[in-house]
C-alpha positions in Angstrom: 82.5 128.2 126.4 79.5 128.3 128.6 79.7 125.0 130.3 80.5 126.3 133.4 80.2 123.0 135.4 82.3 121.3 133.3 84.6 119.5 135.5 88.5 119.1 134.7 89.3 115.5 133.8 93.0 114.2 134.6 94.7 111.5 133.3 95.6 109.5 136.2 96.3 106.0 134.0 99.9 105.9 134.6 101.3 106.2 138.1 105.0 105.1 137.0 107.5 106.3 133.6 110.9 105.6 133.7 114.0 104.7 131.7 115.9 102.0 132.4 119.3 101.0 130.9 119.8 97.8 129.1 123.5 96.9 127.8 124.6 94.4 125.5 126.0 91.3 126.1 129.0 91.1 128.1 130.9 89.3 125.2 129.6 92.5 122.8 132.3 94.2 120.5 131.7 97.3 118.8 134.2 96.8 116.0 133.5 96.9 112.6 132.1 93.9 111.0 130.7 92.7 115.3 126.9 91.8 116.1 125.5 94.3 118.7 122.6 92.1 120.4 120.5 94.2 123.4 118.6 91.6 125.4 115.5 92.3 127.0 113.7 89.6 129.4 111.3 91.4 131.7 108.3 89.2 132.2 106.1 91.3 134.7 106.9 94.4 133.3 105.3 96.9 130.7 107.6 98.7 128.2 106.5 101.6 125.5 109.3 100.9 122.7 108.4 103.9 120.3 109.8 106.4 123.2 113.1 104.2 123.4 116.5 105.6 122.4 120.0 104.5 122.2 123.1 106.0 123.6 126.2 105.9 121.5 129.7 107.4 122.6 133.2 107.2 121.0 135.7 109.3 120.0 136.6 110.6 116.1 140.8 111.3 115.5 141.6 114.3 112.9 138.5 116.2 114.6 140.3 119.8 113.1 139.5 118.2 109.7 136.7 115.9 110.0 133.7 115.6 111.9 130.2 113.1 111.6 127.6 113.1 108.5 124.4 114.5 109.6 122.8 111.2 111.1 125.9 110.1 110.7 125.9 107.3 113.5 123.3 105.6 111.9 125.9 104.9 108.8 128.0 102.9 111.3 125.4 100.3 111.0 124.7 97.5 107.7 121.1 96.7 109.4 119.3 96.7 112.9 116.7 94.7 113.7 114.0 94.0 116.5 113.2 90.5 117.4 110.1 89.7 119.7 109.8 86.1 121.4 112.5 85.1 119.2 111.0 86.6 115.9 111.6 88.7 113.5 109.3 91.8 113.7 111.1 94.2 112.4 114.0 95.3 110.2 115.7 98.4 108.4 118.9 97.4 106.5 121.6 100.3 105.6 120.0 102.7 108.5 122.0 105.0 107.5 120.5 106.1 104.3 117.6 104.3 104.6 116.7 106.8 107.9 118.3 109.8 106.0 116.0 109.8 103.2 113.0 109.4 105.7 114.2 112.0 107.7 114.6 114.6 105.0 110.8 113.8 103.9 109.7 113.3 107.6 111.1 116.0 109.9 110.4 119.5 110.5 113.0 122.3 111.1 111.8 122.2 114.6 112.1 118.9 114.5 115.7 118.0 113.0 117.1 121.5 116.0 115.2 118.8 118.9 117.2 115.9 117.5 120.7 118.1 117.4 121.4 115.4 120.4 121.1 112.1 117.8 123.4 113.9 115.4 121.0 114.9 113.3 121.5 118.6 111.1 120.0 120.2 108.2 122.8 119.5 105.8 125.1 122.1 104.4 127.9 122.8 101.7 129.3 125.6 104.1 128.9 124.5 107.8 129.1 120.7 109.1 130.0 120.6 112.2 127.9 118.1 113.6 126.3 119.1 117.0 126.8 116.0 119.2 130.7 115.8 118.6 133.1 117.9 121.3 134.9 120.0 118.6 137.7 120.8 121.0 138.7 116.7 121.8 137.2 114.5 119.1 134.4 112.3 121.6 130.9 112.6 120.6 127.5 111.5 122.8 124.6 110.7 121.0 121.2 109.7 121.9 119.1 108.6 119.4 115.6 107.9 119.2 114.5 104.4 117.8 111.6 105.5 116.3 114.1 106.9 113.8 115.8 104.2 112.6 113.1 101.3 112.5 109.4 101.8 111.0 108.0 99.7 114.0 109.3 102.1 116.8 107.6 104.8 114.8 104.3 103.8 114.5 103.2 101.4 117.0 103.2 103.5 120.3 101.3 101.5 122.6 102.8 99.2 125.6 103.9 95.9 124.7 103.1 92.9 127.4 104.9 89.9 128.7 107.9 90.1 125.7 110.9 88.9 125.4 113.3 91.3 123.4 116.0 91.5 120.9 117.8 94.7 119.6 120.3 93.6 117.2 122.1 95.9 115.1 125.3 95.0 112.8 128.1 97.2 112.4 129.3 98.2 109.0 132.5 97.2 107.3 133.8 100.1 107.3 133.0 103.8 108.6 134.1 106.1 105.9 130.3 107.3 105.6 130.1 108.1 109.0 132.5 110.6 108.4 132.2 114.3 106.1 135.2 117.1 106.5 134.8 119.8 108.9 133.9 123.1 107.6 134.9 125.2 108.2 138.0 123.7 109.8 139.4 124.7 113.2 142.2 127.4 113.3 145.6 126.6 114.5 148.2 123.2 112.8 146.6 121.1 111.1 146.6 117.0 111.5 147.8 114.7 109.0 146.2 111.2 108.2 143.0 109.6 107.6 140.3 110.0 110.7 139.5 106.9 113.1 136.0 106.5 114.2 135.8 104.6 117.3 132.4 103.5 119.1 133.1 102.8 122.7 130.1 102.3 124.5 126.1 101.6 123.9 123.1 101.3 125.8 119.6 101.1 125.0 117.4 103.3 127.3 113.6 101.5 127.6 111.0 103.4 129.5 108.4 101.2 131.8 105.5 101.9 132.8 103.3 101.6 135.5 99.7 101.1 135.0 97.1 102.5 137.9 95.2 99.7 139.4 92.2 99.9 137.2 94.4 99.3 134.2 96.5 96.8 135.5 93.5 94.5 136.0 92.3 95.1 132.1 95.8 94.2 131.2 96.1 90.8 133.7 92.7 89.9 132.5 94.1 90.3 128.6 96.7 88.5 129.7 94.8 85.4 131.3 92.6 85.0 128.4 95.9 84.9 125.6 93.8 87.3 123.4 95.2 88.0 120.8 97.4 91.7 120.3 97.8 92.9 116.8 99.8 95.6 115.8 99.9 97.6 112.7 102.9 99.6 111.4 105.3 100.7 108.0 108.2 98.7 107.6 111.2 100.5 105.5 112.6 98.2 102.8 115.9 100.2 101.2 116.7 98.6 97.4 119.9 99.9 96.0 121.2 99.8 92.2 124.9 99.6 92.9 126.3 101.5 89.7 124.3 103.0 87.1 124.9 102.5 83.4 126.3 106.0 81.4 122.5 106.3 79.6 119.8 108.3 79.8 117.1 106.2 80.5 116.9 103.5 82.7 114.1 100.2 83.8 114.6 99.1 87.0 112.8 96.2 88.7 113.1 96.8 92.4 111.7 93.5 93.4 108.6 91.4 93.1 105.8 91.4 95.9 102.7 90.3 97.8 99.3 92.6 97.3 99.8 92.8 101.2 103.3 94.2 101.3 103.3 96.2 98.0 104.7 99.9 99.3 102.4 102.7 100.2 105.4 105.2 99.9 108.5 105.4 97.8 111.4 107.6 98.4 114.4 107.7 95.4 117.4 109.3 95.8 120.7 109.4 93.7 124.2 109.9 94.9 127.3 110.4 92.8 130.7 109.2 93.6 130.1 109.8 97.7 130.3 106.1 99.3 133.0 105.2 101.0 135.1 108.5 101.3 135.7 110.4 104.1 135.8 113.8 102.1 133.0 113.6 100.9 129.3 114.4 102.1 127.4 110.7 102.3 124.1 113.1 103.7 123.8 114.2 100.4 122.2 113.4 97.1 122.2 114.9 93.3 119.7 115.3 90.9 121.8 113.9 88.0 119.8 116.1 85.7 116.2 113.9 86.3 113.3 115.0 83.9 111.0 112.1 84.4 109.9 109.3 86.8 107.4 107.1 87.1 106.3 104.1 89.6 104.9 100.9 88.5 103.1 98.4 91.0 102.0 95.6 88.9 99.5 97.8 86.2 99.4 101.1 88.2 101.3 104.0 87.4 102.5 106.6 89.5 102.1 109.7 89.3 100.0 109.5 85.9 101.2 112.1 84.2 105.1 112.9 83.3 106.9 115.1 85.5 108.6 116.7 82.9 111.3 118.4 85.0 114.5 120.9 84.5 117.0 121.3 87.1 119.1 123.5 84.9 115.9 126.6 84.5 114.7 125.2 87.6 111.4 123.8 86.5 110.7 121.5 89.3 108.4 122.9 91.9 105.8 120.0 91.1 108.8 117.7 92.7 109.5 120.3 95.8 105.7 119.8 96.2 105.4 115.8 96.1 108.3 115.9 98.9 106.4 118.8 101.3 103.1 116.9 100.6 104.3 113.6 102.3 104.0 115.0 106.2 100.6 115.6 105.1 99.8 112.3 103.8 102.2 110.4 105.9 101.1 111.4 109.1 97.3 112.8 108.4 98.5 116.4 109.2 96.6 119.9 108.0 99.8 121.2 107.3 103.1 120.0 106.1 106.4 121.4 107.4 109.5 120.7 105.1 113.1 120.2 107.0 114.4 121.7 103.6 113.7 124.9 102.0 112.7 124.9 97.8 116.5 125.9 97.3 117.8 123.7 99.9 115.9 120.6 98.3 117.7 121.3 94.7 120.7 121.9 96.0 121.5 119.2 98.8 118.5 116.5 98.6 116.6 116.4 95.4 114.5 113.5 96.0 111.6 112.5 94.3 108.8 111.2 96.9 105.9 108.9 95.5 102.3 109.0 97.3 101.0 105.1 96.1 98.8 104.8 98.9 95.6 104.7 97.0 96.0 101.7 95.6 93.6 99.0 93.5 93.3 96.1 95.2 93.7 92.5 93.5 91.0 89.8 94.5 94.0 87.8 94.9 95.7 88.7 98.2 98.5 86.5 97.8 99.0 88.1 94.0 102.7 88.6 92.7 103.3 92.6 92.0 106.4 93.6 90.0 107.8 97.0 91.4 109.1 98.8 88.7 110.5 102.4 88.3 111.0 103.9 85.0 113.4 107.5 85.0 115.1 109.7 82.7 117.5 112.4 82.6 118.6 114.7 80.8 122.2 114.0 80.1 124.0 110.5 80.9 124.5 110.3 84.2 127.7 110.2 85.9 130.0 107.5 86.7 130.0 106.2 89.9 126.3 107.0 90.5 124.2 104.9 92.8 120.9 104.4 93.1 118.4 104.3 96.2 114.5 103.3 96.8 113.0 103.4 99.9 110.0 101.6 100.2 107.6 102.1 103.6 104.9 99.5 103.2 102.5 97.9 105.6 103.1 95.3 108.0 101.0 93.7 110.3 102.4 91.4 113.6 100.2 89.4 116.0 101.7 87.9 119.2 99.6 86.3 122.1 101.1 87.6 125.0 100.3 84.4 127.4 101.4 81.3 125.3 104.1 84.3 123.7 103.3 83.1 120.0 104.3 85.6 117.2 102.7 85.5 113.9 
């Protein structure tokens, strides 16, 4: 307050940010079932993938009745993957729910309205029209932000140097769960038929930047001596129990792993009788009557003590307060900022959101962990019920950005 001769300090680092457009392959197909590949082979340039996005238009039939799932692009896709120097560095199979269930736990209010334009909405039992679709002709325009679909483009925000680039995403089989029903449906006569979702043109949108002259040098000199460029992020690993048995309690082994990829974070999730139909809501998820859960990696258990829940006397503010606490955890903040309201949360996405991230550590680096979660509910759960785990769990990738090696 009283350093008067304090001088202003700007930030003259960059002298160049812009987006450039990179399309697929000529030969690329956007069909059901087709490979999507985005090339990128810039050697001299500098690229900040975290502020990336992708621009999806197409065109939805029976738009009076129907219109897109809240992130309801993302369904359109079985995985999508980014490959550096020919490797795999990162991957998120079924974005769709895999980046729903982030999202609920991740995002703000604020945040979800600024992402109206990726097709992103709170979810609702009342009002679905999705934002990004022209209600009036059926075409929607999206632009979605990469950083919400793969763990990589989330957390590692700095530049990346002398890489060669592959976006490949996979399109699903079919795209019922891209689709929800309109409400409330538009006025007038009323179509007749099952919808068509039609993607008609991508593009992947990379900003490059321009380093000042000062910076340029630090990075050529980097660059001369091949030193080594390591960069840290969470991967998102989605596990899926197809159908669950009619019982009440259930043991599932979600998969064996490493002490160095065993998951800081887990998300569950459980939807009843919603894949693969276009009248119903994929966005969603049910509580299926859960009174207990617990999270086993190797000989830890998480959270110690049972949750003892009720969703029928709504007893289950201790769950409502594992979800809001993962924005504070997550992402280090003071405060956390839920996307979903306490009654929103029990009624539209009851998930149950597991802080592991204090972990004991085996001696034994390269030691075997069995990832187990035990749950109960109340009643048998339905038919037709599906389960879903979300892991986010560290990764680390090291490339030389002279000889181009990725480790």
């Amino acid at each position: 307050m009283l350093n008067v001769r304090k001088k202003p300090v700007f930030d003259d680092s960059l002298i160049k940010l812009e987006y450039r457009a990179h399309e697929p392959f000529a030969t690329a197909r956007y069909n059901p079932s087709d490979e999507i590949v985005f090339p990128f082979s810039q050697p001299g340039e500098y690229v900040n993938i975290s502020r990336s996005y992708l621009q999806v238009e197409g065109t939805l039939t029976k738009y009076d009745r129907y219109t897109l799932a809240p992130n309801g692009i993302a369904y359109a896709f079985d995985d999508i993957k980014l490959l550096m120097n020919g490797e795999l560095v990162d991957k998120t199979s079924y974005p769709g729910v895999a980046s729903t269930m982030k999202g609920y736990a991740s995002f703000s209010k604020a945040s979800t309205n600024s992402l109206h334009q990726a097709g992103w909405i709170v979810p609702s039992k009342t009002s679905t029209l999705n934002p990004c679709i022209d209600e009036n002709s059926g075409n929607f325009s999206a632009c979605i932000p990469l950083r919400t679909l793969l763990g990589f483009a989330e957390d590692y925000q700095e530049i990346l140097v002398n890489v060669r680039l592959e976006l490949v995403m996979n399109r699903a089989a079919t795209d019922t769960n891209v689709i929800i029903p309109r409400l409330p449906v538009a006025t007038g006569t009323a179509t007749t038929g099952s919808p068509d979702f039609t993607i008609k043109k991508m593009v992947w949108y990379i900003p490059y930047v321009g380093p000042a002259d000062k910076e340029r040098a630090d990075l050529l000199e980097l660059l001369e001596e091949n030193e080594p460029i390591t960069m840290g992020f969470r991967s998102w690993t989605l596990s899926i129990y197809p159908t669950l048995p009619t019982n009440k309690e259930f043991s599932w082994t979600v998969k064996t792993s490493t002490e160095l990829e065993k998951p800081r974070y887990v998300i569950f999730g459980m939807k009843t009788d919603l894949q693969k139909n276009v009248d119903k809501n994929m966005a969603l998820f049910h509580h299926c009557e859960l009174t207990n859960f617990r999270l086993y990696v190797g000989s830890q258990v998480f959270p110690y003590s049972r949750l003892n829940l009720d969703f029928d006397t709504k007893r289950v503010p201790i769950l409502y307060h594992m979800y809001t606490e993962f924005q504070r955890a997550y992402y280090s903040e003071e405060w956390s900022q839920p996307m979903l309201t306490y009654k929103e949360f029990i009624d539209l996405a009851p998930i149950v959101v597991i802080d592991c991230s204090h972990q004991l550590d085996s001696s034994m680096g390269n030691s075997v962990l069995d990832i187990r979660i035990d749950f109960e509910t109340k009643q048998p759960v339905p038919a037709n019920t599906t389960a879903y785990c979300l892991m986010l769990q560290d990764s680390l990738v090291t490339y030389s950005p002279l000889t181009r090696v990725v480790q």
